[in-house]
Backbone as a printed PyTorch tensor [residue, N CA C, xyz], in Angstrom:
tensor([[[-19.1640, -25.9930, -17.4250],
         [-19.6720, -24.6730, -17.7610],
         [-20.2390, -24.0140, -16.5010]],

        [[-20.1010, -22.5640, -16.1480],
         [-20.0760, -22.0590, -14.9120],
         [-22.3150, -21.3040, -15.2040]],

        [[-22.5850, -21.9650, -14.5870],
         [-24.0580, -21.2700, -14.9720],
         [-24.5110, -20.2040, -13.8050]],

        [[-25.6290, -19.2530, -14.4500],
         [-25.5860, -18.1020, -13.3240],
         [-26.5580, -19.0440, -12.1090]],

        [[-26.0340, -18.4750, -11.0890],
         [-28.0240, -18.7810, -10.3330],
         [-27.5200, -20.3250, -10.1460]],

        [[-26.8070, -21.4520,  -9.9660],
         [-26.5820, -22.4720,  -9.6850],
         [-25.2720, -22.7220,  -9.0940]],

        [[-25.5130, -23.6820,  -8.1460],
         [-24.5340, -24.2050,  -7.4770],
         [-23.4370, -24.8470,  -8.1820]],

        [[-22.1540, -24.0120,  -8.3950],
         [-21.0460, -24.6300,  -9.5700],
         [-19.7780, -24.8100,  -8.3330]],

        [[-19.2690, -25.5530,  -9.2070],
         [-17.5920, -26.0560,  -8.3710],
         [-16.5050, -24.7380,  -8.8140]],

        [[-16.9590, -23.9140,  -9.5520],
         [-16.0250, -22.8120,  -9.7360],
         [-16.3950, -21.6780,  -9.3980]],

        [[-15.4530, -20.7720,  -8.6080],
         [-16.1870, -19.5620,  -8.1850],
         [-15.7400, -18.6150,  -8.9230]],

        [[-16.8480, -17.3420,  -8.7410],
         [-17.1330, -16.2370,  -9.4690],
         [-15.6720, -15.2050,  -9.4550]],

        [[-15.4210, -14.1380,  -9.6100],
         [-14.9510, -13.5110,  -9.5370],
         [-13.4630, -13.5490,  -9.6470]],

        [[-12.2970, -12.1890,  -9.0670],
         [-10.9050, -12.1910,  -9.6000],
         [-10.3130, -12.6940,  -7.9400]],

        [[ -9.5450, -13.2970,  -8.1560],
         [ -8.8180, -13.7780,  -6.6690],
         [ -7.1220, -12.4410,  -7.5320]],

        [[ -6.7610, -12.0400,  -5.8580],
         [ -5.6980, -11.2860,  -6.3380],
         [ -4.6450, -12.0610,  -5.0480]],

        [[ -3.7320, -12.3260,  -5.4350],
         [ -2.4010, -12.6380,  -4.8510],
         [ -1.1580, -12.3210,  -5.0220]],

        [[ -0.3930, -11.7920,  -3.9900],
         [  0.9460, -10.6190,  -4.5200],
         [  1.8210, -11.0490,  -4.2230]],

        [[  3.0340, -10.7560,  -4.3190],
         [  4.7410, -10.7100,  -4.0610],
         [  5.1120,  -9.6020,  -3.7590]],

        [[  5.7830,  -9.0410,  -3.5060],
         [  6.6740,  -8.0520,  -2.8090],
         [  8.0490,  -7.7850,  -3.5040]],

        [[  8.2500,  -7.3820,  -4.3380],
         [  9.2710,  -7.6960,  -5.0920],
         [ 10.4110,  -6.0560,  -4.8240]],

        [[ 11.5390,  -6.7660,  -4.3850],
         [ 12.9400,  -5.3720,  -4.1700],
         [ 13.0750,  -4.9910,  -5.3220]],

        [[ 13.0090,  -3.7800,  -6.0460],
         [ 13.5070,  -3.0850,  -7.4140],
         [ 14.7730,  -2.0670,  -7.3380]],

        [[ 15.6180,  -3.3480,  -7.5940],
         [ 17.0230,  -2.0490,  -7.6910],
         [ 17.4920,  -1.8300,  -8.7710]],

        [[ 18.0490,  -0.6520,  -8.9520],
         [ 18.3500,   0.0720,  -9.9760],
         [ 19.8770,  -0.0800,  -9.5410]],

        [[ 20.9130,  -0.5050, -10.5680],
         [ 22.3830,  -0.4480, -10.3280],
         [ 22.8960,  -1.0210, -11.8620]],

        [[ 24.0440,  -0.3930, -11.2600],
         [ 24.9140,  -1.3350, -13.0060],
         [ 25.8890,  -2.0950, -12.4960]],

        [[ 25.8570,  -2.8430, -13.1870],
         [ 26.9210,  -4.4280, -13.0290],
         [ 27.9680,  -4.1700, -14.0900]],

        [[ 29.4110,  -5.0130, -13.6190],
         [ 30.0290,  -5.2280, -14.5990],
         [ 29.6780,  -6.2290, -15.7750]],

        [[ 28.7350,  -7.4090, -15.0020],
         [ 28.5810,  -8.4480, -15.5830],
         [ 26.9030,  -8.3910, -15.7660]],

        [[ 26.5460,  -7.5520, -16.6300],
         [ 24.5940,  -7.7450, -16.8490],
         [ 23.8810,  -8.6060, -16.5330]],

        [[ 24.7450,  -9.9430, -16.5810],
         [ 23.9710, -11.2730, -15.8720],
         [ 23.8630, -11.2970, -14.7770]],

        [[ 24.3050, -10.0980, -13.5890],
         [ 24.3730, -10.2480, -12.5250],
         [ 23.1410, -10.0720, -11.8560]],

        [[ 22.6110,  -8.9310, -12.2280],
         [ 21.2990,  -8.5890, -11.8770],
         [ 20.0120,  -9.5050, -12.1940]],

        [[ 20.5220, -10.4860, -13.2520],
         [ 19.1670, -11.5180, -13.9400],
         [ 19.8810, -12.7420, -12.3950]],

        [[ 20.6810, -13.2210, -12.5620],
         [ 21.0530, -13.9360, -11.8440],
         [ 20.5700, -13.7470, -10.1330]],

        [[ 20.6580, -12.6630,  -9.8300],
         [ 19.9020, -12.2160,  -8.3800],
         [ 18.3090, -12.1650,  -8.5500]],

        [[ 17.7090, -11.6730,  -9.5050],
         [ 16.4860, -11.4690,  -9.9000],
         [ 15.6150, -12.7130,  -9.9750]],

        [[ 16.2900, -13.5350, -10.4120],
         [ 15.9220, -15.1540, -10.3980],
         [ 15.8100, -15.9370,  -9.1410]],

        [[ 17.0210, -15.8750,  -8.6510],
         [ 16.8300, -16.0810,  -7.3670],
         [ 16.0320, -16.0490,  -6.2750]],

        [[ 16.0300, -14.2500,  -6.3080],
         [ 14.7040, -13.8460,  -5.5440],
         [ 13.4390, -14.7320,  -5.9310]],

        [[ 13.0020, -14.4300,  -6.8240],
         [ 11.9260, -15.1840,  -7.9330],
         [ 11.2990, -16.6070,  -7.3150]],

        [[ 12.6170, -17.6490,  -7.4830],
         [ 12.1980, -18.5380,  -7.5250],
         [ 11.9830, -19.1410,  -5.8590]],

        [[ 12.7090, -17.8990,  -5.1360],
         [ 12.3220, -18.8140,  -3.7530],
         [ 11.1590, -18.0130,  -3.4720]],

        [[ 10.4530, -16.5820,  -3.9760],
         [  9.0440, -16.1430,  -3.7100],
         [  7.8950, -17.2730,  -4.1600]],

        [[  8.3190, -17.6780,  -5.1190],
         [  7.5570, -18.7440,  -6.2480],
         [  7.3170, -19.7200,  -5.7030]],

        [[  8.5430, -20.3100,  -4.7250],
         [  8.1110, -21.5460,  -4.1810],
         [  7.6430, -21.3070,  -2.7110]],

        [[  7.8030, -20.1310,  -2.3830],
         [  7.0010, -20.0120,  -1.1470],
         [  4.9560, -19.6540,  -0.8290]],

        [[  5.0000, -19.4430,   0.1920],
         [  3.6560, -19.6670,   0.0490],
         [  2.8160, -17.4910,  -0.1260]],

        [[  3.7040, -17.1400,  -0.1590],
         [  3.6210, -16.1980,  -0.1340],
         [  2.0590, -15.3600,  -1.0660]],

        [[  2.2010, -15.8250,  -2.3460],
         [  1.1410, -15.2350,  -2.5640],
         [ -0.6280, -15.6740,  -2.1660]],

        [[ -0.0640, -16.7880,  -1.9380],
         [ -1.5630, -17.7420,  -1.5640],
         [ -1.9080, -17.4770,   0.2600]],

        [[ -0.8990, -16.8100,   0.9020],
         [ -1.3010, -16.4180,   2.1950],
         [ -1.5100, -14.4420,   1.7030]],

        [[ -1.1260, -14.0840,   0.9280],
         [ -1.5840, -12.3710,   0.3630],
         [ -3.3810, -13.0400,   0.1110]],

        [[ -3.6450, -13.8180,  -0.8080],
         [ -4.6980, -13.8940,  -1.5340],
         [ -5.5840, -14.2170,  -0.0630]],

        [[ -5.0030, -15.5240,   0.5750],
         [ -6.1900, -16.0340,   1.7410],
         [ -6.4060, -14.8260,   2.8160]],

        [[ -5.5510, -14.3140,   3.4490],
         [ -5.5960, -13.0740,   4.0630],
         [ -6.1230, -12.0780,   3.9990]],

        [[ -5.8830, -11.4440,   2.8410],
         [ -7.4260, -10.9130,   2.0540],
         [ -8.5480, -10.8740,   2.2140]],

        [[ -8.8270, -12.4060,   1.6370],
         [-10.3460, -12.8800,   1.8580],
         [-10.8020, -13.1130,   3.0160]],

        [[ -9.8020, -13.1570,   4.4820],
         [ -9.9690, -13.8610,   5.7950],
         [-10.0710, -12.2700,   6.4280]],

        [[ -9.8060, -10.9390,   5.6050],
         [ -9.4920,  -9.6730,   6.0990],
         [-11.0890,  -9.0690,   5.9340]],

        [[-11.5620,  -9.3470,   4.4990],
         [-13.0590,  -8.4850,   4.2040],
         [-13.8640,  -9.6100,   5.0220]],

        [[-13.4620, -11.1480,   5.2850],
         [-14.7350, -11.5690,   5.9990],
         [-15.1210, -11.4480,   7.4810]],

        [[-13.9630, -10.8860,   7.9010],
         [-13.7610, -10.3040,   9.3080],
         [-14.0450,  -9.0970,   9.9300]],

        [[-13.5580,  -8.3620,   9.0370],
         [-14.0480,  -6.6620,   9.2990],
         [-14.6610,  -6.0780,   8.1050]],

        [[-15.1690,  -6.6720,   7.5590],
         [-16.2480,  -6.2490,   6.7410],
         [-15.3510,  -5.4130,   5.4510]],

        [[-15.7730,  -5.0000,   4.1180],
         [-15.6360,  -4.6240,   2.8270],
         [-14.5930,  -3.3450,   3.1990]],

        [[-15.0500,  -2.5600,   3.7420],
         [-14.3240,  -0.7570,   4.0470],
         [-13.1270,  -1.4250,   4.4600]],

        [[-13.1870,  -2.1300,   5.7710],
         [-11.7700,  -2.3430,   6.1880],
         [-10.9370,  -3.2120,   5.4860]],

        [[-11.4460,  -4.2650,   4.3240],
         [-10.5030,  -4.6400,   3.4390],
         [ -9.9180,  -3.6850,   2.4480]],

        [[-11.2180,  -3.2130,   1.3500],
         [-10.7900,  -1.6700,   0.8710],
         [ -9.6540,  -1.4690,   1.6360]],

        [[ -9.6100,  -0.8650,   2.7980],
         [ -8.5880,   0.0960,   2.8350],
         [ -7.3850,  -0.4720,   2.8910]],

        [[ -6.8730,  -1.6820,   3.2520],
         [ -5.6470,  -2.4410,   3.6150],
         [ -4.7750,  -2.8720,   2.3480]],

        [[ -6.2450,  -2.7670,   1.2340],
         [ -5.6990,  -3.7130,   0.0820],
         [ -5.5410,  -2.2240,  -0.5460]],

        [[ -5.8850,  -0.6790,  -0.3850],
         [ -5.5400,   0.4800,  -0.8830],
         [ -4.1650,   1.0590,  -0.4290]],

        [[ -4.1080,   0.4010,   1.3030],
         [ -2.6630,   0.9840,   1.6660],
         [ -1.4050,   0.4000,   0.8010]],

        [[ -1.9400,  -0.9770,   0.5400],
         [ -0.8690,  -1.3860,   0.1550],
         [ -0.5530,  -1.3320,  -1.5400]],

        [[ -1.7250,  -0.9920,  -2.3880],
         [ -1.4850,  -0.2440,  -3.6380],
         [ -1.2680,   1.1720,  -3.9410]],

        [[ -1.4880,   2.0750,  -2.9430],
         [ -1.0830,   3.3570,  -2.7960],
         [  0.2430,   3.8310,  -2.5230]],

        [[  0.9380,   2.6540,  -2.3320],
         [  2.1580,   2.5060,  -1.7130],
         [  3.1060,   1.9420,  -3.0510]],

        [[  2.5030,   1.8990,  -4.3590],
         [  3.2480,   1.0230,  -5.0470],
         [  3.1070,   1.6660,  -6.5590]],

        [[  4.4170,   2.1350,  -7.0050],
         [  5.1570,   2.6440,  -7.8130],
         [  4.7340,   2.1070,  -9.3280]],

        [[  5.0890,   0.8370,  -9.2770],
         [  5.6440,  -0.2330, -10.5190],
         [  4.8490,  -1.4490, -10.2520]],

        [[  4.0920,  -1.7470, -11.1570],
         [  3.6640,  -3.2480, -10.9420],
         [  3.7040,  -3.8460, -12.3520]],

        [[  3.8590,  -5.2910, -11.8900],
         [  4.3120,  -6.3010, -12.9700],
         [  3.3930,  -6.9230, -13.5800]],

        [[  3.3390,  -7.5020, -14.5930],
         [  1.9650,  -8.4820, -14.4810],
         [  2.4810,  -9.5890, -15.8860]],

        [[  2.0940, -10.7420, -15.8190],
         [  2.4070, -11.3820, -17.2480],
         [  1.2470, -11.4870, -18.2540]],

        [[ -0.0470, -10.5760, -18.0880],
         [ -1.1800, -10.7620, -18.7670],
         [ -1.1100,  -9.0500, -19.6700]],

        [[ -1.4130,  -9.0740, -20.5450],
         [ -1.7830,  -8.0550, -21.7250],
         [ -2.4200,  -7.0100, -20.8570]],

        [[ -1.8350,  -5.6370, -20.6680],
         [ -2.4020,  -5.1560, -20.2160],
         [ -3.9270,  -4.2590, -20.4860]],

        [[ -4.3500,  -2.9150, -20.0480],
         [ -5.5330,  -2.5130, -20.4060],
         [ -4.9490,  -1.2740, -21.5750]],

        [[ -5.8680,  -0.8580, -22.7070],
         [ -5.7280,   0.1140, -23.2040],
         [ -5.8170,   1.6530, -22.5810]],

        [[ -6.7420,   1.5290, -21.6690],
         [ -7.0530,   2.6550, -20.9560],
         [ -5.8770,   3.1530, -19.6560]],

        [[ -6.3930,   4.1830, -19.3420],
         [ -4.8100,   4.5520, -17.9530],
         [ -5.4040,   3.8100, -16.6970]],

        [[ -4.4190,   3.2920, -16.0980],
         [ -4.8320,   2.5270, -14.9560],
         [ -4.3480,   3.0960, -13.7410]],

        [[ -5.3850,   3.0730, -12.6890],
         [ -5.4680,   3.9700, -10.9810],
         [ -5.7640,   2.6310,  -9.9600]],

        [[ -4.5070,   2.9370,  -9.1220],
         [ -5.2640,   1.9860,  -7.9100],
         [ -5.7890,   3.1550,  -6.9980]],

        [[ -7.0240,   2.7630,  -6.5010],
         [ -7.6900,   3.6820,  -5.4530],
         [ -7.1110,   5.2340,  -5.8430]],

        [[ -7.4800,   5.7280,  -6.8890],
         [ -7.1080,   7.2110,  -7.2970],
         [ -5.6240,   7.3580,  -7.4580]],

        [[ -4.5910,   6.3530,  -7.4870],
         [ -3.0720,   6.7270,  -7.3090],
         [ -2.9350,   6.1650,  -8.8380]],

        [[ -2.5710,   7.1790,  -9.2520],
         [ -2.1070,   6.6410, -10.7230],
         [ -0.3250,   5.5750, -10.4570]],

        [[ -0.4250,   4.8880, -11.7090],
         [  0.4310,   4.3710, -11.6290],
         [  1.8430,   4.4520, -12.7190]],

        [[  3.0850,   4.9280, -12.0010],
         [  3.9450,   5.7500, -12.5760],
         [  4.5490,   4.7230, -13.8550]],

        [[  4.6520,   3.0570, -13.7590],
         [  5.2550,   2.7970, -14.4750],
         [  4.4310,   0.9840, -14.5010]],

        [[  3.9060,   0.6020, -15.2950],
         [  3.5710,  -0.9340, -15.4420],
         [  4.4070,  -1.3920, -16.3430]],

        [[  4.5100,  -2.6240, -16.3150],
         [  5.6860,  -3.6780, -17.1570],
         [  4.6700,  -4.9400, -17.5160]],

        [[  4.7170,  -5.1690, -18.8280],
         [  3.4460,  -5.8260, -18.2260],
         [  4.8140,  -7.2530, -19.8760]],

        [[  4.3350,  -8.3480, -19.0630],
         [  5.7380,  -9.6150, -19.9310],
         [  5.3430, -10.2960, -20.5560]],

        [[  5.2110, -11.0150, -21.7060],
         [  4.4620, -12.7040, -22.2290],
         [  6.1890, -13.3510, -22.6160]],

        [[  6.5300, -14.3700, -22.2610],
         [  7.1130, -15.5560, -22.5080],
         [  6.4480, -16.4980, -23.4230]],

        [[  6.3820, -16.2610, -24.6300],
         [  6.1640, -17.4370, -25.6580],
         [  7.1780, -18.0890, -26.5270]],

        [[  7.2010, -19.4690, -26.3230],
         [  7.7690, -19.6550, -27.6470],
         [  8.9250, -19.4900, -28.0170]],

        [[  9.8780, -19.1470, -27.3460],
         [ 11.0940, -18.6860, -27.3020],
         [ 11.5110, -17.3040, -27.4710]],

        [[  9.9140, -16.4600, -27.2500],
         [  9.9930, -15.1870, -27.8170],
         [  9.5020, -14.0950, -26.1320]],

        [[ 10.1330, -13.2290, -25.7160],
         [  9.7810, -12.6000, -24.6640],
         [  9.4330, -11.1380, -24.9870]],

        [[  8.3980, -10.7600, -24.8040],
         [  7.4750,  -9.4130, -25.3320],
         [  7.6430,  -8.5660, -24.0600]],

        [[  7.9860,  -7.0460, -24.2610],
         [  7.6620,  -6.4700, -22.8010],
         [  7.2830,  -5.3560, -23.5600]],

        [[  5.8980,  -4.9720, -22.7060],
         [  5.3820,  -3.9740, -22.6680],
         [  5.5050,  -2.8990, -21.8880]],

        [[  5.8120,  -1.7370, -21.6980],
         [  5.9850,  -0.0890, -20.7800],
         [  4.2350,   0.4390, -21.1130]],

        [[  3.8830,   0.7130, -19.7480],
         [  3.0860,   1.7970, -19.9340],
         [  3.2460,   2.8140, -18.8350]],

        [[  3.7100,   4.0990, -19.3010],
         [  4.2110,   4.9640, -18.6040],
         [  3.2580,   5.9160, -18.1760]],

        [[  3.3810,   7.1220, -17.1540],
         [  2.5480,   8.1620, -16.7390],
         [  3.2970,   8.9690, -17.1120]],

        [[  3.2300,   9.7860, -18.3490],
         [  4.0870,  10.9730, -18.7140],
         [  4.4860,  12.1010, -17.8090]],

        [[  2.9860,  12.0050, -16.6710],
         [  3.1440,  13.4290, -15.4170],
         [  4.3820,  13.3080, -14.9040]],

        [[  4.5390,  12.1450, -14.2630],
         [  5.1580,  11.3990, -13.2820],
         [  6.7940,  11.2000, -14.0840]],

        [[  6.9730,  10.5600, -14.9490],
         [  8.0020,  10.1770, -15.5190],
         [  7.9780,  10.8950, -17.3870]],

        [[  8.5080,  12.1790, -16.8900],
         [  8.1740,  13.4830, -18.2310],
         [  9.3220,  12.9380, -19.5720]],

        [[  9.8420,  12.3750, -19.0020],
         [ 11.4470,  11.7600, -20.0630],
         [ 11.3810,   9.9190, -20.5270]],

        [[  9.9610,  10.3320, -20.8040],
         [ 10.0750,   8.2020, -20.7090],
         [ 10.8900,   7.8110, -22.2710]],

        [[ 10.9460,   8.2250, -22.7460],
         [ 11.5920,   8.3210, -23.8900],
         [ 13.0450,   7.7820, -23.8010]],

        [[ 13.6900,   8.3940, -22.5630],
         [ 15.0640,   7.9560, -21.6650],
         [ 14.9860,   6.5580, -21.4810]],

        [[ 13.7380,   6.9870, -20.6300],
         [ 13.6150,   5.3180, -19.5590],
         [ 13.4510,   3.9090, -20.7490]],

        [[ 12.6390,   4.5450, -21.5890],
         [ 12.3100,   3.3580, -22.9090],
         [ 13.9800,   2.8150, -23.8900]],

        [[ 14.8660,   3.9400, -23.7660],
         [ 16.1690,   3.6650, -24.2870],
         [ 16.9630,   2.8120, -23.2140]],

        [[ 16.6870,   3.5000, -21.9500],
         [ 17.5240,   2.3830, -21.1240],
         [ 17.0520,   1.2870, -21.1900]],

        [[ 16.0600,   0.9360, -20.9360],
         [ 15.0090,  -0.5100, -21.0890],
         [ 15.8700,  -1.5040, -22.1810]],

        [[ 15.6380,  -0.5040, -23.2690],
         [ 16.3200,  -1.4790, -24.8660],
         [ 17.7250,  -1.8900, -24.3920]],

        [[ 18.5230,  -0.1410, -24.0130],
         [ 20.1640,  -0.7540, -23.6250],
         [ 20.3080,  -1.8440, -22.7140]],

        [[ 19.5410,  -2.1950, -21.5670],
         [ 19.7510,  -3.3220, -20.7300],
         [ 19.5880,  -4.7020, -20.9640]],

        [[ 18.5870,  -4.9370, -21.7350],
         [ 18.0240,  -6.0250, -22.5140],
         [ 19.0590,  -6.2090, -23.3400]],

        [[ 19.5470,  -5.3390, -24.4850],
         [ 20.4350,  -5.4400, -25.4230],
         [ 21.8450,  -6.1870, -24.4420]],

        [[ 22.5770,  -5.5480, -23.7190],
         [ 23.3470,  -5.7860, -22.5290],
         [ 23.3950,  -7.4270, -22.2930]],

        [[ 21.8790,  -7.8160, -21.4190],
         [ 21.8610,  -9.1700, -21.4100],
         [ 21.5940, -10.3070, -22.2840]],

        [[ 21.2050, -10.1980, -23.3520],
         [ 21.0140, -10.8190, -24.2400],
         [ 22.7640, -11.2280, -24.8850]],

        [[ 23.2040,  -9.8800, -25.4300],
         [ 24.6160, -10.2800, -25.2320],
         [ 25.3250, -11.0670, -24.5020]],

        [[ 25.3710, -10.9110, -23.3250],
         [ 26.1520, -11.0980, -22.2810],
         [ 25.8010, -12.9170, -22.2110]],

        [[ 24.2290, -13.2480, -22.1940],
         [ 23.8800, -14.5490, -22.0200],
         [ 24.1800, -15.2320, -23.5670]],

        [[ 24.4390, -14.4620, -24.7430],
         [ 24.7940, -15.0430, -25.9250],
         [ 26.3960, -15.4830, -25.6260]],

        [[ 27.0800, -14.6870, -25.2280],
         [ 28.8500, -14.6830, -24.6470],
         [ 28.5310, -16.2360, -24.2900]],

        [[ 27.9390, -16.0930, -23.1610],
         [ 27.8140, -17.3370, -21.9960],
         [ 27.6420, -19.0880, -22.6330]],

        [[ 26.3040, -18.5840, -23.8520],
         [ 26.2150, -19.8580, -24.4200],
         [ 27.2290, -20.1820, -25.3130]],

        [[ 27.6110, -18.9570, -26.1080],
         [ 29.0920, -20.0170, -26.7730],
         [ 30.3980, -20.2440, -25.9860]],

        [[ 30.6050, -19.7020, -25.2120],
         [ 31.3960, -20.3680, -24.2840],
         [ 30.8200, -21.6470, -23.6420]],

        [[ 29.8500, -21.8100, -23.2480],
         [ 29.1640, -23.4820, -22.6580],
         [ 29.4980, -24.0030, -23.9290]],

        [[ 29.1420, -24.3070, -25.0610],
         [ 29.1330, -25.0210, -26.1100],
         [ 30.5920, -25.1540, -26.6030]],

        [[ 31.2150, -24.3390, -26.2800],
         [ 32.6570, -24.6160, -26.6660],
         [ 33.9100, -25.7780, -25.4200]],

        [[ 33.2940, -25.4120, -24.5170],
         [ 33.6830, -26.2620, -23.2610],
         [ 33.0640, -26.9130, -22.9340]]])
């Protein structure tokens, strides 16, 4: 149990650690193509050290030049960013990094054999999400197919 005011083995606060992730927009003949590259990417970010040198860097950035100059490094680089991912439930309220609203969150849970995705859109920014929410379904719909094709063909061969 983490108590206030005492020396605990767990520390306080949110540690943040990132990826860098390429977002392309294209159509495939084969819908699996894009999961198939997407994975890829994925799993060699995943096994690299990448987010745990974002997170230490960070912390090695505000203890060096003090709070402002982390602020701002960790603002350039959310001011700079469109779309972010996350696999945790997101907030009810509208969410701003450093005053930059954010045009499009995706926010995922993987349970159970069951995969949930959430859109939370900026209507200013993206006036037709209504579109974007149909393409979303058509692509999903797309691969789900496409990886249903795949398994009865494995099972048949």
């Amino acid at each position: 149990m983490i108590v206030s005011g005492k020396n605990n083995d767990v520390a306080w606060g949110n540690q943040i650690g990132y990826i860098l992730l390429p977002f392309q927009l294209a159509v495939h003949d084969d819908p699996l193509a894009y999961v198939r590259k997407a994975k890829k990417t994925l799993d060699r970010k995943k096994s690299s050290l990448e987010v745990i040198f974002t997170c230490k860097i960070s912390e090695l950035f505000v203890k060096m030049f003090g709070l402002k100059a982390g602020a701002f490094i960790i603002g350039r680089m959310l001011t700079n960013t469109t779309t972010t991912f996350s696999n945790m439930v997101g907030p009810t309220e509208q969410v701003e990094f450093y005053g930059i609203p954010q045009a499009l969150i995706v926010h995922y849970q993987s349970y159970n054999g069951t995969i949930k995705v959430i859109l939370s859109v900026d209507e200013e920014i993206i006036p037709n999400y209504t579109q974007l929410l149909d393409d979303f379904v058509e692509s999903f719909r797309h691969i789900k197919d496409a990886a249903s094709r795949l398994s009865k063909h494995v099972k048949k061969g």
